[in-house]
Each structure stands twice: as structure tokens, then as C-alpha cells.
N, C-alpha and C positions, 0 to 999 in steps of 0.2 A: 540951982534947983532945976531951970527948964534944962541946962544936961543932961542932969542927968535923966531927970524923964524921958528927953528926946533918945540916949541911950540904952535906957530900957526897952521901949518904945522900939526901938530897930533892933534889939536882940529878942524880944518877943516878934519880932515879925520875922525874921530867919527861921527861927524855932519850929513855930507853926507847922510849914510845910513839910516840916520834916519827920513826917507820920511813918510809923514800922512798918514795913513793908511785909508780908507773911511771908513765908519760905514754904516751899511745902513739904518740909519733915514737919514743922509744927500743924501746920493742917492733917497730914498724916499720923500723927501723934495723937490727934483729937478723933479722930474718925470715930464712928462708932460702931460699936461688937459685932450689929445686926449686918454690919455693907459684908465683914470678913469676920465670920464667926470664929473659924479655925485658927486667929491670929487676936493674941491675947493681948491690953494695953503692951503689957510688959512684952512680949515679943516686938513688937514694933518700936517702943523707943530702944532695945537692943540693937534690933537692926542698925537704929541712925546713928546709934553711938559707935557700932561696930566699925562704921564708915570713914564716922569722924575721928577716929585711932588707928585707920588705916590697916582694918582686920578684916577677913572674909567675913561678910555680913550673911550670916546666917542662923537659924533658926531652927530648931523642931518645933514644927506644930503641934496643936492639939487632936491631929488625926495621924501624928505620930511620925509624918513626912520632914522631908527637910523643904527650909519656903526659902530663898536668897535674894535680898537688893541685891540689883546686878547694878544700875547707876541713878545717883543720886543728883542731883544738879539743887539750886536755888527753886527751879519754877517745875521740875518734873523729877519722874520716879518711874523707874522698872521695878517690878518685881515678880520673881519666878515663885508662885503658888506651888507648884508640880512639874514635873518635867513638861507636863503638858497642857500649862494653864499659868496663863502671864497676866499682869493688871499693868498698866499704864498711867500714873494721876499726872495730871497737866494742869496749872495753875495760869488759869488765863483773865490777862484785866480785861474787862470791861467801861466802855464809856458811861453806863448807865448805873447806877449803884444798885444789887441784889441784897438784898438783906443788911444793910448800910456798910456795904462793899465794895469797891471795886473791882472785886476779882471773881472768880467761879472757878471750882474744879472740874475736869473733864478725868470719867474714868471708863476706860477700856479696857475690856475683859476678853481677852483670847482662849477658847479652849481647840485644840488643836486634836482631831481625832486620827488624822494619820496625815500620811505625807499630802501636800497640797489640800487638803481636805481641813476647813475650821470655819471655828463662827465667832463673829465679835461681837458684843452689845456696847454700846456708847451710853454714859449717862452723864449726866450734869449735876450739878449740886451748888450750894450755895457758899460759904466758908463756917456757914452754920450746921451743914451736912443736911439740909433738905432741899430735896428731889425737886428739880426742876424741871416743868412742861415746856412742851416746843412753842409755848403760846409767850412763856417768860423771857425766853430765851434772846439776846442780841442776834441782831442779822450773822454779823462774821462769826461766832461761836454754832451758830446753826448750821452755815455753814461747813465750818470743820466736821461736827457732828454727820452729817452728811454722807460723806465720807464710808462712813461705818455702819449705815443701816443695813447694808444688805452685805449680807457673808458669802463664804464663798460654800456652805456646804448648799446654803439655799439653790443658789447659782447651779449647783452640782446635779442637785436633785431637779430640776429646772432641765437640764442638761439628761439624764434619763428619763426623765418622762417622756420629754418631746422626741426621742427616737422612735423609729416605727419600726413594729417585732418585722423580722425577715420571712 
């Protein structure tokens, strides 16, 4: 009898640790309507599946455009909204648990208005899909964020102001 407890006993403690790790097509999957209105549940598990069968992943939106996963991985995702409007989700753990989590998603939003000319916004989020402040945020994740505050049309406009008329 102590066997076999002691057996249970170390297959219950293997087990444990052995918690599902998220992916982020599932996190992507759950997202909600409001972050990407024009991209419907059903459009988005299309995508991942498209991916997972080794098919051009693409989509018509609800604004009537074509949206395409361009690459999918375990912890990240491209996808092209419009020819001129990319999202980014990046699935990053954290030391500290968010929402009894380890992880957070990082989403960047490119809209590109012409050549060299674009702006990014960076947000965070939980794996519950709420909005995280820079107050919540881990150092190294803040850091990445960082990165992305300032765009380049700002830069731009920054860049004609400060010439003086001839």
C-alpha cells in the first residue's frame, strides 16, 4: 500500500507542473469584437485553421477587404488588416502573475500612410483581454513597449515644424 501511494504520490507531482501553456492563436481566438471589430469570431479561427492546413490564410472582412495571417508561430502573429495596416500580438511571460497569469499579450498596430511615413500604438493586455496601464506593467515588458511610443509620423511632423520658412 505505501507503493503504491508513494507512486501516486510522484505521478501526481510530475503532472503538476505540467500546466498548458497558451499559444497565441488561442488567445487570438478569444480576443474580443471591440480590440478588431471588422474581423468576426469566425474570421479569426478561419485564419488559424487556414494555417494549420497549410492554405493561404485569408479572409474577407466585414468592410469587405481581404485581412491575411502572414505568420503564425506558438507565442506571436502578423496580420495584415489592409494593405496598409498590420497588428502584431506577441505573447510574453511574465515573472509576476496578471490576471492569474503568467503571460500578457503585446499588440502593435501599424498604420502606414505612405512610404517611410507611419504610426504604431503598443498596448498590452492581460490573457483575459484587459487593458493594461504602464503602472501594471513588468519592468522588461515596459520596456519592450517603449520601443513603440513614439512614431515615426510624429517624428515627421516634429521634423517640419522645426524648419524655418526661407
Amino acid at each position: 500500500m505505501k507503493k503504491l501511494s508513494l507512486l501516486l504520490l510522484s505521478l501526481l507531482l510530475l503532472v503538476l507542473p505540467l500546466r498548458a501553456q497558451p499559444t497565441i492563436a488561442d488567445v487570438f481566438g478569444k480576443m474580443p469584437l471591440s480590440l478588431m471589430p471588422y474581423l468576426t469570431l469566425n474570421n479569426r479561427l478561419d485564419l488559424i485553421d487556414f494555417v494549420g492546413a497549410n492554405m493561404e490564410a485569408k479572409v474577407t472582412n466585414l468592410l469587405g477587404g481581404q485581412t491575411r495571417l502572414k505568420v503564425l508561430t506558438a507565442d506571436s502573429l502578423l496580420l495584415e488588416l489592409s494593405p496598409k495596416t498590420t497588428v502584431v500580438l506577441r505573447l510574453l511571460p511574465v515573472a509576476e502573475a496578471v490576471d492569474s497569469a503568467h503571460h500578457v499579450v503585446c499588440m502593435v498596430t501599424t498604420l502606414q500612410f505612405s512610404a517611410g511615413i507611419y504610426e504604431q500604438t503598443a498596448r498590452c493586455f492581460s490573457l483575459k483581454w484587459r487593458e493594461l496601464d504602464d503602472g501594471e506593467l513588468p519592468a522588461d515588458v515596459a520596456a519592450i513597449l517603449a520601443r513603440y511610443r513614439r512614431s515615426t509620423l510624429l517624428e515627421w511632423d516634429d521634423e517640419r515644424l522645426s524648419k524655418k520658412p526661407i
